[in-house]
C-alpha positions in Angstrom: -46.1 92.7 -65.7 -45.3 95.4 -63.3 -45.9 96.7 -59.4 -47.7 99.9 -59.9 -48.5 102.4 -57.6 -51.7 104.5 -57.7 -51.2 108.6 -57.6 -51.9 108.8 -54.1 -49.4 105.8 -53.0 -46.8 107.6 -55.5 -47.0 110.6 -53.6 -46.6 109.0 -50.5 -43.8 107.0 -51.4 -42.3 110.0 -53.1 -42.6 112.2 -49.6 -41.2 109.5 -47.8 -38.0 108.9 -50.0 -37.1 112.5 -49.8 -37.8 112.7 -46.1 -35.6 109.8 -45.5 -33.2 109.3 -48.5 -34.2 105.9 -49.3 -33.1 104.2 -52.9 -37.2 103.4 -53.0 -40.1 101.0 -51.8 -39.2 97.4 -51.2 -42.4 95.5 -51.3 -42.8 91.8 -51.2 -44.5 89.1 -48.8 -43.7 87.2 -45.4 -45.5 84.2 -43.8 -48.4 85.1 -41.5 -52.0 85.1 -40.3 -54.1 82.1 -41.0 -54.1 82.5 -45.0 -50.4 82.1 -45.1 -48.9 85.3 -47.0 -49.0 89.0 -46.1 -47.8 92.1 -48.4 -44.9 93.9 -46.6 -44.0 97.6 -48.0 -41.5 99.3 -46.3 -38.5 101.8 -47.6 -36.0 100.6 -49.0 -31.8 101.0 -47.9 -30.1 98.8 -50.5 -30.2 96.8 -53.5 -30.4 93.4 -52.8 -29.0 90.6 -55.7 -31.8 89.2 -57.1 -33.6 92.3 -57.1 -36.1 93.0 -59.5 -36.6 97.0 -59.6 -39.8 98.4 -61.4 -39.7 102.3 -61.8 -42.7 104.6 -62.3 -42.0 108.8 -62.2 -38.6 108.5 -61.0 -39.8 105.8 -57.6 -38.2 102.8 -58.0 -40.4 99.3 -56.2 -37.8 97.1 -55.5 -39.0 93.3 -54.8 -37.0 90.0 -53.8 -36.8 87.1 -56.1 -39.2 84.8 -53.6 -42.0 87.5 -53.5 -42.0 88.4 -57.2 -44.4 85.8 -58.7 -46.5 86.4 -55.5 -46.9 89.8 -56.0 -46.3 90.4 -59.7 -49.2 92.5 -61.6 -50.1 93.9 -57.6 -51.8 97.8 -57.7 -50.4 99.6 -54.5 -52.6 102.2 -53.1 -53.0 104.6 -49.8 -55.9 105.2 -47.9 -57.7 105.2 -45.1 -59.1 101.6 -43.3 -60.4 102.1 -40.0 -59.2 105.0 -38.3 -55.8 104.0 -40.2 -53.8 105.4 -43.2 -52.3 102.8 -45.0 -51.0 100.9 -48.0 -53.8 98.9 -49.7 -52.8 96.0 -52.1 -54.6 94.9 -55.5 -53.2 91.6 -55.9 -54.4 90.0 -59.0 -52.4 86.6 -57.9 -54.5 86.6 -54.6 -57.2 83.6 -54.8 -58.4 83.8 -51.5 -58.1 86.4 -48.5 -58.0 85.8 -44.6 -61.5 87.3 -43.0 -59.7 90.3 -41.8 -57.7 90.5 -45.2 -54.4 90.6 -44.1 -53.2 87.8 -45.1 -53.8 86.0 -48.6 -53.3 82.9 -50.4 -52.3 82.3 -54.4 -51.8 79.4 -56.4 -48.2 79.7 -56.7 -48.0 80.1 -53.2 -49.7 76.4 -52.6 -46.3 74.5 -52.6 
């Protein structure tokens, strides 16, 4: 499978890698709110070992070995919710979401 990002997100992304000379997105997951895992996006400096880097028009997604088979197959978008812009995640691995949706559970996230 693949991290994909939605023509809007790709342009955004794109902006903010030229703005800032990042290598690219690192996107993965942390421990938080009351369903246990939260998506983290946020630019990314380095190449880490373990890496796994997708690509799509020239914006690499780079995401750490222990977030992969969390996030794996996820749809990144950008829009507003609330009176915020922000990343929006289609996580097909997700089985159930906080009330507030940000945070998310999966099965392979259970252990």
């Amino acid at each position: 499978m693949a991290i994909t990002l939605t023509p809007v997100a790709l342009q955004r992304v794109q902006r903010f890698v030229a703005e800032t000379g990042a290598l690219g997105l690192r996107f993965g997951v942390t421990r938080t709110g009351c369903s246990g895992w939260g998506h983290v996006a946020d630019l990314a400096r380095d190449q880490r070992p373990g890496d796994t880097v997708f690509e799509q028009q020239g914006v690499r997604i780079f995401v750490d070995p222990d977030s992969l088979a969390l996030v794996d197959g996820t749809e990144i978008d950008f829009g507003k919710q609330g009176l915020s812009e922000t990343f929006l995640f289609r996580n097909p691995n997700a089985t159930a979401e906080c009330g507030c949706g940000e945070s998310f559970t999966t099965e392979a996230g259970l252990a």
